[in-house]
C-alpha positions in Angstrom: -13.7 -41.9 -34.2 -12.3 -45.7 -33.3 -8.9 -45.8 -31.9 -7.5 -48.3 -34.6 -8.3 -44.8 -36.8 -6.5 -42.3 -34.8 -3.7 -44.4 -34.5 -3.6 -44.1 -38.1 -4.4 -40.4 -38.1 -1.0 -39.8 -35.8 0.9 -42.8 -37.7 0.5 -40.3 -41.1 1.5 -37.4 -39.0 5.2 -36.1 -39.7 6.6 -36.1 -36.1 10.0 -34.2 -37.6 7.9 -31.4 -39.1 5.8 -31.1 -35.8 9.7 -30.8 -33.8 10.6 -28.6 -35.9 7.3 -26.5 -36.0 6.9 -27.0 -32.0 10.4 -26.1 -30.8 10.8 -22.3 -32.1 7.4 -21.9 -31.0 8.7 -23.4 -27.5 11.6 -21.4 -27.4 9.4 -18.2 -28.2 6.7 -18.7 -25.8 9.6 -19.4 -22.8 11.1 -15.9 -24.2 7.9 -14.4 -23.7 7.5 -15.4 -20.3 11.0 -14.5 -19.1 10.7 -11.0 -20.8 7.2 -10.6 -18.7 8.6 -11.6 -15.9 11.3 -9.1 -15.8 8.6 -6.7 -15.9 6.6 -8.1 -12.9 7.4 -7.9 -8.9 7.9 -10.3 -6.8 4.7 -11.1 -4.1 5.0 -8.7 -1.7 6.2 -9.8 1.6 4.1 -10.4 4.2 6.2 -7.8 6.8 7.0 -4.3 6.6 9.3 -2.3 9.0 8.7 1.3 9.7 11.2 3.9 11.5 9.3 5.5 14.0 10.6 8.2 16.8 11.1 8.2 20.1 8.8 6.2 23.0 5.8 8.0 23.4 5.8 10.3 20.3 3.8 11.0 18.0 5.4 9.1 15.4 5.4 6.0 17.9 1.6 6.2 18.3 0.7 6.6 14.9 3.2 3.4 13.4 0.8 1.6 15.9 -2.1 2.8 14.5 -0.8 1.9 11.3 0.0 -1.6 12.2 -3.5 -2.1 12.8 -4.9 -1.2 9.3 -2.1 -3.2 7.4 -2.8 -6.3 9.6 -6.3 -6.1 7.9 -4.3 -7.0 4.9 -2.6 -9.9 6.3 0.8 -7.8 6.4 2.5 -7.4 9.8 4.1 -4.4 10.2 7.0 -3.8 12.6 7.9 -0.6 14.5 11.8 0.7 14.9 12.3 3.0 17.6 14.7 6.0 17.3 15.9 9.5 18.3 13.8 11.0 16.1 13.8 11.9 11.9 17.3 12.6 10.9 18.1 9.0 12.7 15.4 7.4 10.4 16.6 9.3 7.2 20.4 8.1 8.2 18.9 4.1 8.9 16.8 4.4 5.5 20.2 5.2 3.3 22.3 2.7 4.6 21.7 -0.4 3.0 22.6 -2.8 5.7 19.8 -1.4 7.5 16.5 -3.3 7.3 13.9 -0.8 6.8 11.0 -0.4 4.3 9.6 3.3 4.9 10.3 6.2 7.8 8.8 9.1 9.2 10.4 11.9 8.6 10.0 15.8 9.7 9.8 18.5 6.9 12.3 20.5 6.4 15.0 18.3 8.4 16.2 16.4 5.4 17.9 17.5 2.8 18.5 14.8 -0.6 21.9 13.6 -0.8 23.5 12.8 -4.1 23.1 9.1 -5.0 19.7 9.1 -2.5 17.1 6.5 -4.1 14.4 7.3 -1.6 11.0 8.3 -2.6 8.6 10.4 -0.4 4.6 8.7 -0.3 3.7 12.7 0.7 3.1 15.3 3.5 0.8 13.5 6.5 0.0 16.1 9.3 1.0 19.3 10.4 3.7 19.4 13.2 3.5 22.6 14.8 6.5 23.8 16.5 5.5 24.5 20.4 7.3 27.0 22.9 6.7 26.4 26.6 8.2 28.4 29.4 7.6 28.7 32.8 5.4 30.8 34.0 8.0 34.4 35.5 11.2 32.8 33.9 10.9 34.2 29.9 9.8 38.3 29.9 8.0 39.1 27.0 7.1 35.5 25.6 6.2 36.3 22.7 9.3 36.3 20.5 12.2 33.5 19.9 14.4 36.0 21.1 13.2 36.6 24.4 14.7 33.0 25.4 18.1 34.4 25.2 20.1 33.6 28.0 17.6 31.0 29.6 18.0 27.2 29.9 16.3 25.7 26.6 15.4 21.9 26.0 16.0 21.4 22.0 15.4 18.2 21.7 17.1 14.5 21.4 20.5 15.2 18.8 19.1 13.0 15.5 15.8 13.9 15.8 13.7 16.8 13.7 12.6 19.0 16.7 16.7 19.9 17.3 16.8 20.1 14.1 14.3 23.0 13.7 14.9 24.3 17.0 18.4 25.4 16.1 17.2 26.9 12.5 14.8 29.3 14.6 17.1 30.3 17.3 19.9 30.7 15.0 17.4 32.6 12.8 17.2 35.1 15.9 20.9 34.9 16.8 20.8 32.1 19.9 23.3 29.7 20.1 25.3 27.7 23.0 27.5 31.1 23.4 24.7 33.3 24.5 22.4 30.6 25.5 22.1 27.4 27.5 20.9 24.7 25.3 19.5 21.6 26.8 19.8 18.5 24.6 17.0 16.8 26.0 13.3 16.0 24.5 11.7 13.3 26.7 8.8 13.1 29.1 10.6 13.8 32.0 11.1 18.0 30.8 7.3 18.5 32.1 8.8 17.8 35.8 12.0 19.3 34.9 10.4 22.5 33.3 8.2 23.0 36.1 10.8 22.3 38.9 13.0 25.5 37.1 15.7 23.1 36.1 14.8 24.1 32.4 13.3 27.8 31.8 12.0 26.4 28.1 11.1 23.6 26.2 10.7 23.1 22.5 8.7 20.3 21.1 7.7 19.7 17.2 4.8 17.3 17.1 0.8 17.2 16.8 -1.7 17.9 19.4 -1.9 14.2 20.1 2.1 14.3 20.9 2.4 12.8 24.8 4.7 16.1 25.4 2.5 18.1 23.8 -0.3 17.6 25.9 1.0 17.3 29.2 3.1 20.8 28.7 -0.8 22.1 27.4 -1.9 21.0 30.8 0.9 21.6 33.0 0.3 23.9 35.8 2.7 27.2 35.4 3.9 26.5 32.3 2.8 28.8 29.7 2.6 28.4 25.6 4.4 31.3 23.3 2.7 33.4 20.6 4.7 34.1 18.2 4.2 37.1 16.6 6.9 36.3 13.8 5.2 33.2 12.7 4.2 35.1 9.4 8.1 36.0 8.8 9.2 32.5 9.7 6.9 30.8 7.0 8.7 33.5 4.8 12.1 32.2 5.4 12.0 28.8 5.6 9.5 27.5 2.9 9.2 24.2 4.8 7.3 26.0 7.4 3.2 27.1 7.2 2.0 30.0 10.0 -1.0 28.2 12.0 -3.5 29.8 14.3 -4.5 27.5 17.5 -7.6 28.8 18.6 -9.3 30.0 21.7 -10.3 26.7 23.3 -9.1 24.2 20.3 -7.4 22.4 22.9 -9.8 22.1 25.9 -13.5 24.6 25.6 -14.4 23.8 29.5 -11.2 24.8 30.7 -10.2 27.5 27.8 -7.1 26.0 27.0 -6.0 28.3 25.0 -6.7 31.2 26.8 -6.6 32.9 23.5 -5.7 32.4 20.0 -2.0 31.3 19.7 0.3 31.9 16.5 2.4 29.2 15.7 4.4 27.6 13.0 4.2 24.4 11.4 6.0 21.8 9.1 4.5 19.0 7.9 5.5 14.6 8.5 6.2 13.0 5.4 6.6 9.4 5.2 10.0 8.3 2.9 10.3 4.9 1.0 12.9 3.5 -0.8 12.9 3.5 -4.2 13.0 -0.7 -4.0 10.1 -0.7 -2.0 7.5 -3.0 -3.3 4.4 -1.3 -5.2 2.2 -3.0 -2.9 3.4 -2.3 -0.2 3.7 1.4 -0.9 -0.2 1.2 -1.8 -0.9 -0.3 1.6 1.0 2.1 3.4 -1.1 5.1 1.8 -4.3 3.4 2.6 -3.4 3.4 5.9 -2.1 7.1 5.9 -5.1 8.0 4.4 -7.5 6.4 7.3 -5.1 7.5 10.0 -4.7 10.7 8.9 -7.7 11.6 7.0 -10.1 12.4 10.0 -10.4 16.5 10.8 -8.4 18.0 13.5 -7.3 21.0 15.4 -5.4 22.1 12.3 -6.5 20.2 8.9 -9.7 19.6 7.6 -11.8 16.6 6.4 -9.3 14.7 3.5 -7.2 17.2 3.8 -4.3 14.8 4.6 -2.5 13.1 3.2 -1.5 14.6 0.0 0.8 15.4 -2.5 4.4 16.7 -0.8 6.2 19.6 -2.2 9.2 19.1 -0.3 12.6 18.1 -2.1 12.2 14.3 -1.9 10.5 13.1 -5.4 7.0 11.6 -5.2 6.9 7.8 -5.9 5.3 7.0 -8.6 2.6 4.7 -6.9 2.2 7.9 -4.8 1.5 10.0 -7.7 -1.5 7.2 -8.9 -3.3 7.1 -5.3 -3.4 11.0 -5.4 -4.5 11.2 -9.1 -6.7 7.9 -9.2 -7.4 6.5 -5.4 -7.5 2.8 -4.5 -6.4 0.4 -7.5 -9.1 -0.8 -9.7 -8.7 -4.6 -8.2 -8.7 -3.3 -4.8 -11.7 -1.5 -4.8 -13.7 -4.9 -5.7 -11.3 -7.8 -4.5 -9.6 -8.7 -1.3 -5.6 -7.7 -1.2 -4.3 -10.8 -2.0 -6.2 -11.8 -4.7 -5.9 -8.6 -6.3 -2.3 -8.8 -6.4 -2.5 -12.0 -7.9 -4.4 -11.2 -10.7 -3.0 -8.0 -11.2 0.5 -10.1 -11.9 -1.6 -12.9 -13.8 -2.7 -10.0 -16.3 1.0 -8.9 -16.7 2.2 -11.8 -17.5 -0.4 -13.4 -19.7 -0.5 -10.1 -21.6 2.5 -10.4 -23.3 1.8 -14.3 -23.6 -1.0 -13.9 -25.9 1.0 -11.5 -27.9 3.2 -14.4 -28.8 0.6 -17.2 -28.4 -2.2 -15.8 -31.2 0.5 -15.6 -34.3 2.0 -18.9 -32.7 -1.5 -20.6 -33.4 -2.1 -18.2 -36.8 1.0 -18.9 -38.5 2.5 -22.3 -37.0 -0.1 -24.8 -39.1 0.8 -22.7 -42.1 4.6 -23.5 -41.5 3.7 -27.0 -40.8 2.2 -27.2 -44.0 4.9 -25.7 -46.0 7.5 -27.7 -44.7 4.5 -31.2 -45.6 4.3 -29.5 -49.1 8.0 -28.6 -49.7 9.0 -32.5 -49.3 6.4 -33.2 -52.1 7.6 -30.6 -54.1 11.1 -31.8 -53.4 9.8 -35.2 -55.4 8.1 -33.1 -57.9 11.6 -31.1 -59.0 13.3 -35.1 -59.3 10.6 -36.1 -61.4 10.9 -32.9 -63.8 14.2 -33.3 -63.8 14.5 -37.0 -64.8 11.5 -36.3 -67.9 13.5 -33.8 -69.1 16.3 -36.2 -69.3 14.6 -38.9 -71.4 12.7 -36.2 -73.2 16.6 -34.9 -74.7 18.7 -37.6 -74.8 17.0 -41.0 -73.9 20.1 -43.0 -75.5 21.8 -41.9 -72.7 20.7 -44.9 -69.9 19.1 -47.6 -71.0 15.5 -48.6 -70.0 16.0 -50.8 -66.9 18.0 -47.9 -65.8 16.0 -44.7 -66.4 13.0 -47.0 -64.5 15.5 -47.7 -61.7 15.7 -43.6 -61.5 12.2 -43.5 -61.1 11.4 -46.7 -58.8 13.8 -44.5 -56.2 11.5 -41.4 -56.4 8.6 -43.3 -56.3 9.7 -45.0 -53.3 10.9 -41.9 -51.4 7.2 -40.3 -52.8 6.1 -43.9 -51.1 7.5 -42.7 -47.8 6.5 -39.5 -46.9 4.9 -39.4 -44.3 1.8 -37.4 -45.3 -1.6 -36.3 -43.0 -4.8 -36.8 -44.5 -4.6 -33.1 -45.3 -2.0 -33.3 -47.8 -3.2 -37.3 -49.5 -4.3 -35.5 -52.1 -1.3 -33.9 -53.3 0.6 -37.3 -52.8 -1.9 -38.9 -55.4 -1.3 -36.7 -58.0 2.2 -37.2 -57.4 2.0 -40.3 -58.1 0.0 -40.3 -61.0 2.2 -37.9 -62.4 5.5 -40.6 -61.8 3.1 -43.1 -63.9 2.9 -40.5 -67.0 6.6 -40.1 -67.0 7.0 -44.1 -66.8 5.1 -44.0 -70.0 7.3 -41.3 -71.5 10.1 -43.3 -70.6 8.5 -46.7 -72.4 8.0 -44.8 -75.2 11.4 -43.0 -75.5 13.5 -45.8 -75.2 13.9 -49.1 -76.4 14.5 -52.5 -74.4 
């Protein structure tokens, strides 16, 4: 096709009927977008900031292990120390605070009316340890026997003085009839075996710093508790553990002998805000970090589902039912995202844009068709007039009527499409010319 003939072609073309046609469409197709939109997240951000514990816990060791697998994913992820889990859950409800997720310890959080804070599920078990000095607690093998002696509790704000003061309360200890010691740093293995404390409590995995320096300390022994079975009773948060002959160290028996203990479990808590992303992110990591057997969990037996009173997120509830995200499993992070939001939004696009493209030449049409009609109606009109009363204008008049619809007809602007509905227009204003020669005199 030459160009002097498709300069013609867009000459015919009615450039009202296509503004007219092209704008609602416009309009709609913007709508669309902006209603998909409102469904779709943002990119996730490129850092995330976790609430940790105190230097040289468990949950310290374990946030770095984390920030390892997300920087895979080109996220950075950012510790925050504190005093432990009820600091984190107090830093994760205030909004001023910056934080995307925490670790928290089961059982030491309670919801709070108004909370929008999700749990991503239970982690590890966190066994609760007794250490005494070796002469200073008789017995040793209940709660109760540390009545009266000098016990470290742990750091006020975090989950270990927390659970320390359900159990000794459970057994009627408290600062009346015993000396509690708020302190739960490193320096209670010097302090414990010095006789400055007579007990220490500690709430954290094997691979706790505390944990295994008191399991190795010299003097200091590790209580079985023979109540374990009634505390899991009690408190529903807690699960009765066995650490077995050796678990700890085989060449040097450490345990001498199976120890009962009890355990609650870390769960990691999100905001309800937090991005979907990065909530997937964080459970791949979990799921590496925590996944790998240990002294009490099996193969993939962490992380899972949490039954504590924080609701599951719902990205949670997908990795447990489903695993990895389709597009993860095949494409790198990034992209994944990307086309995950592409599909989101074009979804609803398409919706819009297949009737657009059904329907919008039909309009076009009509609105090409209805002019032409428009013509049609005038020229009825006028041959009904001469047909009934042709004495009523005289010739040069009535043909004056019908030079003025022929020259509108003359005008339309009309694409090839439609020519043929022009010519028979008109050849229809030439038969009523002849009606109107023959009706009336000069």
């Amino acid at each position: 096709m030459t160009l002097r003939a498709m300069a013609e072609r867009m000459r015919l073309v009615s450039w009202r009927d296509v503004f007219f046609v092209a704008l609602p469409s416009l309009l709609l197709v913007i709508l669309a977008f902006w209603l998909a939109a409102q469904f779709i997240k943002p990119a996730p951000p490129t850092r995330v900031l976790l609430g940790t514990g105190s230097e040289g816990g468990a949950y310290q060791r374990f946030g770095a292990l984390y920030t390892d697998v997300l920087a895979r994913y080109g996220i950075r992820l950012e510790t925050q120390a504190s005093a432990g889990s009820l600091e984190n859950l107090q830093r994760l409800r205030d909004p001023a605070v910056t934080l995307d997720a925490v670790f928290i310890q089961g059982g030491a959080a309670r919801p709070q009316a108004g909370d929008r804070l999700v749990s991503l599920g239970d982690l590890y078990y966190e066994p609760l340890w007794v250490f005494y000095r070796q002469g200073a607690v008789r017995g040793g093998e209940r709660i109760l026997d540390l009545r009266g002696r000098r016990v470290a509790i742990g750091e006020p704000g975090s989950g270990t003085h927390y659970l320390a003061q359900e159990l000794l309360a459970a057994n009627g200890l408290d600062a009346s009839n015993t000396h509690l010691v708020e302190a739960g740093d490193f320096g209670l293995v010097d302090q414990l075996q010095k006789g400055e404390v007579d007990a220490v409590v500690v709430v954290g995995p094997t691979q706790s710093a505390l944990v295994w320096a008191l399991l190795y300390a010299p003097g200091v022994r590790l209580m079985d508790m023979v109540h374990a079975e009634a505390y899991a009773r009690r408190f529903p948060y807690l699960t009765p553990l066995v650490l077995p002959r050796g678990a700890i160290d085989l060449g040097r028996e450490i345990p001498a002998r199976d120890i009962h203990l009890v355990a609650t479990t870390a769960t990691l808590l999100a905001r309800e805000d937090t991005h979907p992303a990065l909530i997937w992110l964080l459970l791949q990591a979990a799921h590496e970090v925590h996944g790998e057997p240990g002294v009490f969990q099996k193969p993939g037996e962490f992380p899972r589902v949490s039954h504590g009173d924080f609701p599951l997120a719902l990205e949670a509830e997908r990795y447990y039912r489903s695993g990895k995200p389709f597009l993860q499993r095949y494409l790198p992070f990034w992209a994944a995202i990307w086309v995950d939001r592409l599909v989101l939004l074009l979804v609803p696009l398409l919706a819009v844009l297949y009737p657009l493209f059904r329907f919008a030449p039909s309009f076009y049409g009509w609105r090409v068709r209805s002019r032409i009609y428009r013509r049609y109606g005038e020229l009825k009109f006028l041959e009904s007039e001469v047909e009934e009363n042709p004495s009523q204008h005289g010739r040069e008049e009535w043909l004056q009527k019908l030079e003025q619809i022929e020259c509108d007809a003359n005008h339309i602007r009309t694409p090839l499409a439609f020519a043929d509905m022009l010519y028979t227009l008109r050849q229809h204003i030439g038969l009523v010319r002849e009606t109107i020669l023959k009706h009336t005199a000069e």
